[in-house]
C-alpha positions in Angstrom: 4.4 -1.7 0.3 6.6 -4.8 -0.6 5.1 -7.2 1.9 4.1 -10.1 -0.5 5.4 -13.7 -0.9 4.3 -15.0 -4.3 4.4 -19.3 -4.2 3.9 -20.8 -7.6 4.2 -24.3 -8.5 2.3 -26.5 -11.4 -0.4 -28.9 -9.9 0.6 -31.3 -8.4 3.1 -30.1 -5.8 2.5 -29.5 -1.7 2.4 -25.3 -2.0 -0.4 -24.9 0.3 1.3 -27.0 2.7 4.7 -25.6 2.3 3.0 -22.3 2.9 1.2 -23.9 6.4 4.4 -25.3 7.8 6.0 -22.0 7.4 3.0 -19.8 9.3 2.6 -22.6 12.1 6.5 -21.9 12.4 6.5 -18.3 14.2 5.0 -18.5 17.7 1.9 -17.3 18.4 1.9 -13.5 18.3 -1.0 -10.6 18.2 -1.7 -10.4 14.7 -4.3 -10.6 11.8 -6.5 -13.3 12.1 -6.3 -16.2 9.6 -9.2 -14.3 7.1 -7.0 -10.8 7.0 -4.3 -10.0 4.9 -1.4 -7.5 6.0 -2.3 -4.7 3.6 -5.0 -3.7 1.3 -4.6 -6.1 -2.1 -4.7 -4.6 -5.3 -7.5 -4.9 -7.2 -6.3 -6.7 -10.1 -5.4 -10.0 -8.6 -5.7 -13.4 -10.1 -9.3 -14.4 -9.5 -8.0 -18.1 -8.3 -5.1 -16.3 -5.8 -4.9 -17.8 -2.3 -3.8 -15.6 0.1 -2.4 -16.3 3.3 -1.5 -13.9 6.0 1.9 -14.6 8.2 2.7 -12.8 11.3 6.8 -13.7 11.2 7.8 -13.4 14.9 11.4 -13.6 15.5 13.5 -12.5 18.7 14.3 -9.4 17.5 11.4 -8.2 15.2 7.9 -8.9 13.9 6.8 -8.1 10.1 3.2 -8.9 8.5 3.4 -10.6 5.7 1.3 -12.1 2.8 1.4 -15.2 0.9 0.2 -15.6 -2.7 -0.4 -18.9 -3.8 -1.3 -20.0 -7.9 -1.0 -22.7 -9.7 0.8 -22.7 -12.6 0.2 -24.7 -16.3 2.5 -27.5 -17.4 3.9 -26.9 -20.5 4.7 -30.0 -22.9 7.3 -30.4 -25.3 10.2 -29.1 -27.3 8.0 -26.6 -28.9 7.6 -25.1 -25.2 11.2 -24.9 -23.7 11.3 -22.7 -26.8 8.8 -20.9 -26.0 9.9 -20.5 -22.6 13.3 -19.6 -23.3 11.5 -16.7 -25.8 9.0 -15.7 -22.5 12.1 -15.5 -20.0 14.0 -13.2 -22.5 11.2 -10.7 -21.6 8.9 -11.7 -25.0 5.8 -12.1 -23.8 4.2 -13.2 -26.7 3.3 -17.3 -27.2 4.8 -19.1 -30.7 2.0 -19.1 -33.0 3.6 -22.7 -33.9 2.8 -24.1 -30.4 -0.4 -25.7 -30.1 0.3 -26.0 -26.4 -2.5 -24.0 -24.2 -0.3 -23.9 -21.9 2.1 -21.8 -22.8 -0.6 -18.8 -23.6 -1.9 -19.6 -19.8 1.5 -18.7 -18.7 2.2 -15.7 -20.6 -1.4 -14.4 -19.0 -0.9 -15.4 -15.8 2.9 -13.1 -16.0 1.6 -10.4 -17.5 -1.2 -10.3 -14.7 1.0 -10.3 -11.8 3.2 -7.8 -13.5 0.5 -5.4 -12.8 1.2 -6.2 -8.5 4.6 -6.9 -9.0 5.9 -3.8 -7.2 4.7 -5.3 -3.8 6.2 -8.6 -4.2 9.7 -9.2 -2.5 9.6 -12.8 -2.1 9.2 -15.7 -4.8 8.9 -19.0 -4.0 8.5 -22.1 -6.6 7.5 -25.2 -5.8 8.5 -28.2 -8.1 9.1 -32.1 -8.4 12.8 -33.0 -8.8 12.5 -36.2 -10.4 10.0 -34.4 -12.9 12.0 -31.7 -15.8 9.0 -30.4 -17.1 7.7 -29.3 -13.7 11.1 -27.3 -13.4 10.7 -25.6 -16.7 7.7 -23.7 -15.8 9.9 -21.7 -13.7 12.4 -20.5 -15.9 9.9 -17.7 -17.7 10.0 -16.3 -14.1 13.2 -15.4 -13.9 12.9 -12.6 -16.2 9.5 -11.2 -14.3 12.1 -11.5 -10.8 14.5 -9.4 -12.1 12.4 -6.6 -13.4 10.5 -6.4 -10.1 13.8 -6.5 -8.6 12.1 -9.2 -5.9 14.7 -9.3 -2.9 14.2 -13.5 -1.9 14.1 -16.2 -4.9 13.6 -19.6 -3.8 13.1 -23.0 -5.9 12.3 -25.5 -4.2 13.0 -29.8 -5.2 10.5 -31.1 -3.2 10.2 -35.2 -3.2 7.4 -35.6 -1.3 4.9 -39.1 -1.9 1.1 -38.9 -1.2 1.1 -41.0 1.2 3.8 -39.2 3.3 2.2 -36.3 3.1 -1.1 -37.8 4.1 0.7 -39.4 7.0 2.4 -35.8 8.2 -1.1 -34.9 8.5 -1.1 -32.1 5.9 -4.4 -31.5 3.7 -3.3 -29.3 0.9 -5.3 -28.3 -1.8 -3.0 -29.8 -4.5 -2.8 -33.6 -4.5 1.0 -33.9 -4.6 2.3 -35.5 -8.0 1.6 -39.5 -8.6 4.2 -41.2 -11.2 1.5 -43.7 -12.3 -1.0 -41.5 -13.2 1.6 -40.4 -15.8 2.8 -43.5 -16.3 6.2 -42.8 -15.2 8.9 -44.4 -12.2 10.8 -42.0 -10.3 14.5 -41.6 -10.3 15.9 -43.3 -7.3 17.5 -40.2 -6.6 16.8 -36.8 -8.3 19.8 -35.1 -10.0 20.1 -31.4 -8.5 23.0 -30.5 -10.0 21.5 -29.1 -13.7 18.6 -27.2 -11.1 21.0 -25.6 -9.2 23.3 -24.4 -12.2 20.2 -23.0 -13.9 19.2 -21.4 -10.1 22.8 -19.8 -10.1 22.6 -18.6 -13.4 18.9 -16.3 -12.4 19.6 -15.8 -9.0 17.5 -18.1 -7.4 18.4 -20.4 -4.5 17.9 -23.7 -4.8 16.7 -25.8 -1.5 15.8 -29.5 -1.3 13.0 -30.1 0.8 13.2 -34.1 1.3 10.1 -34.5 3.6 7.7 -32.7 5.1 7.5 -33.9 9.2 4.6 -34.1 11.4 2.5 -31.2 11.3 2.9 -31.2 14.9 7.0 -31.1 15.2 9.0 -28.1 15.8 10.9 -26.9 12.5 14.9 -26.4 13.3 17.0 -24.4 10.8 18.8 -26.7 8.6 21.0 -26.3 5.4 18.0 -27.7 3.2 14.2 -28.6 4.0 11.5 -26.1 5.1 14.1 -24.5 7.8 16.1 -23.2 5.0 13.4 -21.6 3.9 12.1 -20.0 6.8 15.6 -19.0 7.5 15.7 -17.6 4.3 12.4 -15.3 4.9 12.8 -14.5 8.1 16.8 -13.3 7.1 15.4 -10.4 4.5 14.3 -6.8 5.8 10.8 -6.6 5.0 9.2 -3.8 4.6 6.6 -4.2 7.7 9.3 -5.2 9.7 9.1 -3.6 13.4 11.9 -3.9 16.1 10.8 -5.9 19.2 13.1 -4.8 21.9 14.5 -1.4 22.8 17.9 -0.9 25.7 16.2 0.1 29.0 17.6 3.5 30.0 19.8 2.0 32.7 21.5 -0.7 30.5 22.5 2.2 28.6 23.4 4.0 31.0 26.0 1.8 32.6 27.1 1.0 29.0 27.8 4.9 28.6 30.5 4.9 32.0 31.9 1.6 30.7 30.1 -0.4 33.6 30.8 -4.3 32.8 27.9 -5.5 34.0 25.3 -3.5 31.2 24.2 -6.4 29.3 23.1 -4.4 26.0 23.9 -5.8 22.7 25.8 -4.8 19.6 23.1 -2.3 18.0 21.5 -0.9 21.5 25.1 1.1 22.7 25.2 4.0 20.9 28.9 4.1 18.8 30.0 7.2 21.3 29.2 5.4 24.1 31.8 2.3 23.3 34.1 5.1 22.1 35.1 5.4 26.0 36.1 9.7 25.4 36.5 10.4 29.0 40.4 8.4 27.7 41.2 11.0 25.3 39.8 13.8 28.0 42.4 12.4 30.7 45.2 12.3 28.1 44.6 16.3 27.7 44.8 16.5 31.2 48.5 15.0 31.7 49.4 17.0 28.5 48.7 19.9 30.2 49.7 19.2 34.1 53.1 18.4 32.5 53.3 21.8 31.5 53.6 20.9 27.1 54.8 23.5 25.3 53.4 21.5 22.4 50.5 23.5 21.3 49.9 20.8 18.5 49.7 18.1 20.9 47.3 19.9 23.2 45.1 21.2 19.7 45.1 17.5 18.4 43.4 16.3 21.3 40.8 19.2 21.6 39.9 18.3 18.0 39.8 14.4 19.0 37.4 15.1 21.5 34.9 17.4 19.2 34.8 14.5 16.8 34.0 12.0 19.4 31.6 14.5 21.0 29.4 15.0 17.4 28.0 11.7 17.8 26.3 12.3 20.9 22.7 13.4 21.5 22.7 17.3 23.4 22.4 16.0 26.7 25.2 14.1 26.9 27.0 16.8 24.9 26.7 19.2 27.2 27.8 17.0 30.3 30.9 16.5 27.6 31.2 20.1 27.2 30.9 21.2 30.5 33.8 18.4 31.7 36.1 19.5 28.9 35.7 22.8 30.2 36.3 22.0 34.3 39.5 19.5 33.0 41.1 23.0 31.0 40.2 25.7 33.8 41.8 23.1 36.6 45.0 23.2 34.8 45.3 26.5 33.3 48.5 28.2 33.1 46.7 31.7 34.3 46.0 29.6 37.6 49.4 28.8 38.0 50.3 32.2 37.6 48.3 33.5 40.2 49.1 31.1 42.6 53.2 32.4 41.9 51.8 35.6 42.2 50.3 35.1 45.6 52.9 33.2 47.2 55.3 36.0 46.3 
């Protein structure tokens, strides 16, 4: 069952927290508990995998979910954007030239979640904008999305500071990236445009996520930041997904006789009942009290009303049926003839 969310990132970068604000933002619904995943995992998972269950509760439907979180290595150096470029053509095989470990890492780490890739449908990589090499550990990915076919691809810029974070009162596992540790000062502003051509290019999405608020504060859908993302989730048709609400009998009902009032929705009506037949039933009926000589007429409406009774379940059918029938025997000829008959 495709029901897993993979989240990658290379340390460094707020996954684990990314992941929290997008479980805390489904109300509170009867689900797994925080220890249970949606489905039995395969056995050959990562041994460092984090796996975090999400209950998505929306207005129309609920669907269990699971995160998969893993860090990824940094790769360093000309030597491995070649590399790279070689691993997202579908090589999986490091340059024997590299002295990098980090490029080997990453080919292992593919080539084990290739083995679960069938149940992944949604891939999500975290990185630091105003950091390239933190970008190009994505691109190998690419090639392992498109052979899994994964549904939802997501990269996400995310410009977070330590000290933000620590204020938003998130804990995540990964310390999110310092500059002076690497001796490095951040871009005022990060560049997005050579990210999102590259995200084009593989079919990913690209979605700046400038802060991360209060761990407390309600998530609204935006255009960027972590509501784009949930938006993004929540918009796919997952394979655990179950509809919430189903059209009480009356509302249909009413809907069926063209009452006004039903309040169903686009999606509870059934197409015959907005298809309004008893029309074409009444127009057979003048046909015939004016006494049409017009067979073709007549035969073009009985075959209107078959097609517009085939979508409709037996019982309503044979209510159809059993109408068409009284609307013909009312007005047929035979009758009339009879009734000249007597009156002679």
């Amino acid at each position: 069952m495709r029901d897993k969310i993979l989240v990658l990132g290379p340390p460094g970068v707020p996954k684990q927290a990314i992941v929290e604000w997008i479980v805390q933002s489904s109300p509170n619904v009867s689900g797994p508990s925080a220890e249970q995943s949606s489905t039995d995992e395969p056995s050959s998972l990562p041994e460092e995998l984090l796996v975090v269950p999400w209950w998505m509760n929306t207005k129309y439907y609920t669907a269990q979910v699971d995160f998969w979180l893993d860090t990824v290595p940094l790769p360093t150096g000309g030597a491995a954007s070649s590399a790279l470029r070689d691993t997202n053509r579908g090589d999986a095989q490091a340059d024997s030239d590299n002295n990098d470990q980090a490029i080997p890492a990453l080919v292992h780490i593919i080539t084990e979640f290739d083995q679960v890739g069938d149940v992944v449908d949604g891939f999500i990589y975290v990185f630091d904008p105003r950091r390239p090499d933190t970008f190009d550990a994505l691109k190998p990915w690419a090639a392992f999305c498109q052979r899994h076919d994964i549904s939802v691809c997501l990269a996400l810029a995310v410009t977070v500071d330590p000290l933000t974070q620590e204020s938003a009162g998130l804990n995540d596992v990964d310390s999110f990236g310092d500059f002076q540790s690497h001796g490095e000062v951040p871009p005022a502003e990060p560049d997005l445009e050579a990210y999102e051509d590259w995200c084009i290019e593989n079919g990913f999405e690209l979605v700046a996520v400038p802060e991360l608020p209060s761990i407390h504060t309600a998530v609204a859908y935006a255009d960027d930041g972590i509501g784009r993302v949930i938006e993004a989730l929540q918009s796919h048709t997952w394979a655990t997904m179950v509809k919430k609400y189903a059209p009480p009998a009356s509302t249909t009902a009413r809907a069926s006789a063209g009452d006004p009032s039903a309040s169903g929705t686009v999606g509870q009506i059934k197409p015959w009942e907005t298809r309004r037949p008893l029309n074409a039933m009444d127009a057979l009926g003048d046909l015939l009290d004016g006494g049409s000589s017009d067979m073709e007429q007549v035969l073009a409406r009985l075959k209107d009303l078959r097609t517009q009774a085939e979508g409709m379940d037996m019982e309503r059918r044979q209510e159809f049926a059993a109408k068409m029938v009284e609307v013909l025997m009312s007005r047929s000829p035979l009758d009339d003839n009879n009734s000249g008959e007597e009156s002679d």
